[in-house]
C-alpha positions in Angstrom: 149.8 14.9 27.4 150.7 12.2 30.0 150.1 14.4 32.9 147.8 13.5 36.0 144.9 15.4 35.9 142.2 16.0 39.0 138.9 15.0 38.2 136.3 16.7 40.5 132.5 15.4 39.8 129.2 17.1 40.9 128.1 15.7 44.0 124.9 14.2 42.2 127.7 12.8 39.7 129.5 11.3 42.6 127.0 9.6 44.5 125.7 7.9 40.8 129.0 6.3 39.9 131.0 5.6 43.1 130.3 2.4 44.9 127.8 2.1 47.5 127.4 -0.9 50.9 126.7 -4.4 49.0 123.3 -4.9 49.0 122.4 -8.3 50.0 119.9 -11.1 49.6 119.5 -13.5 51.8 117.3 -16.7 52.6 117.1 -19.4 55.3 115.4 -22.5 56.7 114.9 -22.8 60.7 113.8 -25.6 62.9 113.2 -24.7 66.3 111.8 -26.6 69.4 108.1 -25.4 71.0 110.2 -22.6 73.6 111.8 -21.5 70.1 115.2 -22.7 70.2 117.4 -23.0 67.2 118.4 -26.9 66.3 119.5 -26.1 62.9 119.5 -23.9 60.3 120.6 -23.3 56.6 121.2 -19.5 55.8 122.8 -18.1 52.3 124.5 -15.4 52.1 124.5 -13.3 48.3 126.3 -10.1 48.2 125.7 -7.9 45.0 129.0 -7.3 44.2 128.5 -4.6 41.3 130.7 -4.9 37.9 134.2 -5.9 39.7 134.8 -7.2 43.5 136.6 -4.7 45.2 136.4 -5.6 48.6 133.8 -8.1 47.5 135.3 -11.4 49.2 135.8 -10.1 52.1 133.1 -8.4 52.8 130.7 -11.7 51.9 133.7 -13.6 54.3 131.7 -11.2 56.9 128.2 -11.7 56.3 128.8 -15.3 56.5 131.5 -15.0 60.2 128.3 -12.8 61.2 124.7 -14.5 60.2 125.0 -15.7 63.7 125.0 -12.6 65.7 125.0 -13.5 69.0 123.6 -16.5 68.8 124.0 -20.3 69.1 122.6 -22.3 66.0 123.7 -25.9 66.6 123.4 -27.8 63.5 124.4 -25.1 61.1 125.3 -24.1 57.3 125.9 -20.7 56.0 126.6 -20.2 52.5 128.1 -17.0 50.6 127.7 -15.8 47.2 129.7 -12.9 45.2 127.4 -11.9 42.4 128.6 -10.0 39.5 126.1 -7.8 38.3 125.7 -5.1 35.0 125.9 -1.8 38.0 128.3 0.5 39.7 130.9 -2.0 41.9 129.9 -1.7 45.0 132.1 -1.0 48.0 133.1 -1.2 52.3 131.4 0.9 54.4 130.9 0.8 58.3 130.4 -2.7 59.4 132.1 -4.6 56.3 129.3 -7.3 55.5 128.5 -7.6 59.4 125.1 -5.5 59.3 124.2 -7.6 56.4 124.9 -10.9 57.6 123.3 -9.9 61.4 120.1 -9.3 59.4 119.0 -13.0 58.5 119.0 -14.2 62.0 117.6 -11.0 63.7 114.5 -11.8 61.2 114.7 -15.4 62.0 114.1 -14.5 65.6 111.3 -12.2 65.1 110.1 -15.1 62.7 110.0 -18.1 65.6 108.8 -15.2 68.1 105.5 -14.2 65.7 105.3 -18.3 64.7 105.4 -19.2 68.8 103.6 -16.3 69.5 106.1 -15.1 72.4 107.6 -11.5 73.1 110.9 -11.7 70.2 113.3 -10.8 73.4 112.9 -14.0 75.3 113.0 -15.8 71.7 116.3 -13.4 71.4 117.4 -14.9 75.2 116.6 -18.1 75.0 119.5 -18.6 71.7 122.4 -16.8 73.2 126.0 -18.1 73.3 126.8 -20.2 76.3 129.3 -19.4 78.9 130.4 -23.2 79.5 128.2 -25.1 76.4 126.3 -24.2 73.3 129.1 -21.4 72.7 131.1 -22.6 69.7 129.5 -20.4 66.1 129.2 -22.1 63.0 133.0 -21.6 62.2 134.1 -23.8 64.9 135.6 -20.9 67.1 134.6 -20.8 70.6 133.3 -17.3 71.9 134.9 -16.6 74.8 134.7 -14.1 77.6 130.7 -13.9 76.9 128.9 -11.4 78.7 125.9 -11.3 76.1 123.6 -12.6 79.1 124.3 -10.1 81.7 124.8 -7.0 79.7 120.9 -8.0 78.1 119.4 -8.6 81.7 120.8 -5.3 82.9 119.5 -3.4 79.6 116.3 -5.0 80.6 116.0 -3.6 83.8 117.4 -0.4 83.2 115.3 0.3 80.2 112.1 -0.8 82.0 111.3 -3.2 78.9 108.7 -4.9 79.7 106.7 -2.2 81.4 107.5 -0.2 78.1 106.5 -3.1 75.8 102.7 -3.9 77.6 102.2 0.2 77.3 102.9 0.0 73.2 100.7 -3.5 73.2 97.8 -1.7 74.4 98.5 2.0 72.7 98.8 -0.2 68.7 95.7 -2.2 69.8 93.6 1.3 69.7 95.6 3.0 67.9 94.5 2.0 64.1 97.1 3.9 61.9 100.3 5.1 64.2 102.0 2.0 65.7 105.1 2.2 68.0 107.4 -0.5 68.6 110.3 -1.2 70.9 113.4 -3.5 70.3 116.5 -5.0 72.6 118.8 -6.6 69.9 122.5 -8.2 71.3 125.4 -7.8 68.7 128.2 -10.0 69.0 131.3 -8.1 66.3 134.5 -9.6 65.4 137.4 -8.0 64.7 140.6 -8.8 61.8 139.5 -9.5 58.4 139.9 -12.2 55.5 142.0 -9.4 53.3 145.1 -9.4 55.3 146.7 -6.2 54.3 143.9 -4.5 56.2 145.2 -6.0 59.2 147.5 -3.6 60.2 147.7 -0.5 61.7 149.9 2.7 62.2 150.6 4.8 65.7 152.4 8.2 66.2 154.1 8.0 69.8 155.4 11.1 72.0 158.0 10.5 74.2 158.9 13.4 76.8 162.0 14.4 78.5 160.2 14.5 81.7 158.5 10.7 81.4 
């Protein structure tokens, strides 16, 4: 009839063929000095992209901006993939290829932390951006108004950390099934993206007879 028509699916239905986050997966290559300091790296990037790319470019653009987090890795090369796959195409959703990215090099860390043998917070520390060195990423922009140092120091403290940490040491080491574990992870997120139509936005403004 050539008219528009709604199309309503079961929820079930829905949730099988609308797109989901990319999946992601990821590999590197570290070497680190004895305190566990990144000197270089090699990290790729491969977003499943589903059937058709969507927001596929994009969103791997992310994951590769992000695989540093918040964190310095000197002698550096990220790689991104956009793989077409026989699935549902896969979609944004909070975080736009960030999350994904941010997860190589938060395992890298707890990877040198287990290698070294060291608490993965000081190994998380010891990588930061720098405030006046050591704070260009891999992309050759230089972070700027970094805070990342004092914000974790104060977290520290506040939390009681290390008090916290030595109490779930000794409660896993007699504890043979139920573990606990305790985390302080920095995120460094940037903003604008690589699809420039999304960089815009809209505002509604009131403007009263009184001021």
């Amino acid at each position: 009839t050539k008219r528009p028509v709604k199309f309503k699916l079961a929820r079930m239905d829905d949730m099988v063929m609308t797109g989901k986050r990319h999946p992601f997966e990821n590999s590197y290559n570290v070497g680190f000095d004895q305190d566990g300091q990144i000197k270089g790296i090699n990290i790729e990037v491969n977003g499943n992209c589903g059937y058709s790319p969507d927001l596929s470019d994009a969103i791997v653009d992310r994951a590769m901006f992000h695989s540093d987090n918040a964190y310095y890795l000197d002698q550096a090369t990220v790689t991104g993939n956009r793989c077409k796959l026989n699935t549902v195409s896969h979609t944004a959703y909070r975080g736009f290829g960030g999350p994904q990215g941010m997860m190589t090099i938060e395992m890298v860390m707890d990877d040198i932390a287990r290698h070294l043998g060291k608490d993965p917070l000081e190994i998380r520390k010891i990588n930061l951006y720098g405030t006046d060195d050591r704070n260009e990423t891999h992309y050759h922009q230089t972070v700027e108004h970094n805070n990342l140092s004092e914000v974790i120091e104060s977290l520290e403290e506040s939390s009681d950390y290390q008090a916290r940490r030595t109490a779930i040491t000794e409660f896993n080491a007699t504890s043979p099934i139920l573990k606990k574990g305790i985390a302080l992870t920095p995120v460094k997120f940037g903003i604008s993206f690589t699809v420039q139509h999304l960089n815009q936005a809209g505002a509604l403004v009131h403007i009263y007879t009184d001021g």
